[in-house]
C-alpha positions as CSV (number, residue, x, y, z in Angstrom):
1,X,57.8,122.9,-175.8
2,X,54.4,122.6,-174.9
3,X,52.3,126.2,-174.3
4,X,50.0,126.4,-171.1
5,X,46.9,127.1,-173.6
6,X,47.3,123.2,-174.7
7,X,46.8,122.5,-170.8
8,X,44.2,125.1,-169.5
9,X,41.3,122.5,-169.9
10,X,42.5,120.7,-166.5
11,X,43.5,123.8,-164.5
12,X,40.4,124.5,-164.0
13,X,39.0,121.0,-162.9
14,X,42.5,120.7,-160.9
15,X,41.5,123.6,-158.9
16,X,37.9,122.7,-158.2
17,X,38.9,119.6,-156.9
18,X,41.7,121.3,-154.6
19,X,39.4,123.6,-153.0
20,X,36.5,120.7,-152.6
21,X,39.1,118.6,-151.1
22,X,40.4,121.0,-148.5
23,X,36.8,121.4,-147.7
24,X,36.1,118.3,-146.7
25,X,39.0,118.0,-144.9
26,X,38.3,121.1,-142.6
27,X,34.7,119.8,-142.4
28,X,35.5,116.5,-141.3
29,X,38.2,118.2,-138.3
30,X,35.2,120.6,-137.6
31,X,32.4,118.0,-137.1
32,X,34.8,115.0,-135.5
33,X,33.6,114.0,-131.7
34,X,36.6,114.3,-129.2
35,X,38.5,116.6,-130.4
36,X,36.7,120.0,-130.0
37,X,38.4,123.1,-129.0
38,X,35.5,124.0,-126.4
39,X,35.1,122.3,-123.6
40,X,32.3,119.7,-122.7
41,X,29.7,121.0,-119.7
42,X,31.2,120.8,-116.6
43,X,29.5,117.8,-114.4
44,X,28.5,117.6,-110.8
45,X,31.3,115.4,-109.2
46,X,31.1,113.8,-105.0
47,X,32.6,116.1,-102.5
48,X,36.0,114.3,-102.6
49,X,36.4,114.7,-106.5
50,X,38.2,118.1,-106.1
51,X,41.7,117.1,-105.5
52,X,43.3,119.2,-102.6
53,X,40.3,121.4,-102.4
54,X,37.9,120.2,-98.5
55,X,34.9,121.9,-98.2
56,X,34.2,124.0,-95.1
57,X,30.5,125.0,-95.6
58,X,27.2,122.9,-97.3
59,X,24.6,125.5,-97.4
60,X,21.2,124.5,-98.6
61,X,21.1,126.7,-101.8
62,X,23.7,128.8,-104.2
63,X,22.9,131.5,-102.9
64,X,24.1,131.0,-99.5
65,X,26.9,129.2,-100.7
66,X,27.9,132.7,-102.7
67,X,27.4,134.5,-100.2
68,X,29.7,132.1,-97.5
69,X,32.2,132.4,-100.8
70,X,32.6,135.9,-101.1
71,X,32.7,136.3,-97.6
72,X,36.2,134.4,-97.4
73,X,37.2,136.4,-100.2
74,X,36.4,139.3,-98.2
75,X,39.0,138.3,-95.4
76,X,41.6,137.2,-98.2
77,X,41.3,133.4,-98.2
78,X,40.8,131.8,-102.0
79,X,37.3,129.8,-102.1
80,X,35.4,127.9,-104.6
81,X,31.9,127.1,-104.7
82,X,31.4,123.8,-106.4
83,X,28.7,122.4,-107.5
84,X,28.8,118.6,-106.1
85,X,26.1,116.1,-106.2
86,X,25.7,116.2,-102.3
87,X,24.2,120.0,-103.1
88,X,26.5,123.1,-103.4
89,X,29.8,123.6,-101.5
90,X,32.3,126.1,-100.5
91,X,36.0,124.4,-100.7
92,X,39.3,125.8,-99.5
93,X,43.2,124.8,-99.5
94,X,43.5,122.0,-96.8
95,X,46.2,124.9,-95.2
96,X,42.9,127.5,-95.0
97,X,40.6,125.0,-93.4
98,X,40.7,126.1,-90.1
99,X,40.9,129.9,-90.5
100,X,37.7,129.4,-92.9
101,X,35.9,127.6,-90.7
102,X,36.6,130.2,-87.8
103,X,35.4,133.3,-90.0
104,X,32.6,131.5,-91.2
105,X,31.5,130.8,-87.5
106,X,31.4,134.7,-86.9
């Protein structure tokens, strides 16, 4: 029966090679385009591109679209402001339109 001492010379190099291995693998899953954990920058889509959402307000700046925002929010309707290539808008639930539009007219 052999004893480990007569095979402790490749342990070692066994083990390095493991390790280097596993290395690469985790940097090759790290640095691999497509598939990251954290999502891309969000990008500036038409007016239409947010599926159920219609907008009910196209102020000139953020500001006053924040502003318009928090003010539904105020009255208990849920609003988004997007950021749309047209310039910034306040979207709502097609079932909120009208009640939106109505508050924001006060």
């Amino acid at each position: 029966m052999p004893q480990w001492g007569s095979y402790s010379f490749l342990f070692g190099p066994l083990v390095a090679f493991c390790v280097v291995g596993v290395l690469a693998l985790l940097l090759r899953w790290t640095w691999a385009r497509g598939s990251s954990l954290v999502p891309g920058r969000a990008r500036s889509g038409a007016p239409t591109d947010y599926g159920l959402l219609v907008p009910v307000a196209e102020p000139a700046t953020f500001v006053e679209a924040e502003v318009l925002r928090q003010k539904l929010e105020r009255e208990g309707l849920r609003a988004t402001l997007a950021p749309t290539t047209d310039g910034p808008r306040v979207l709502v639930f097609p079932r909120d339109q009208e009640v939106a539009r109505a508050i924001l007219r006060r």
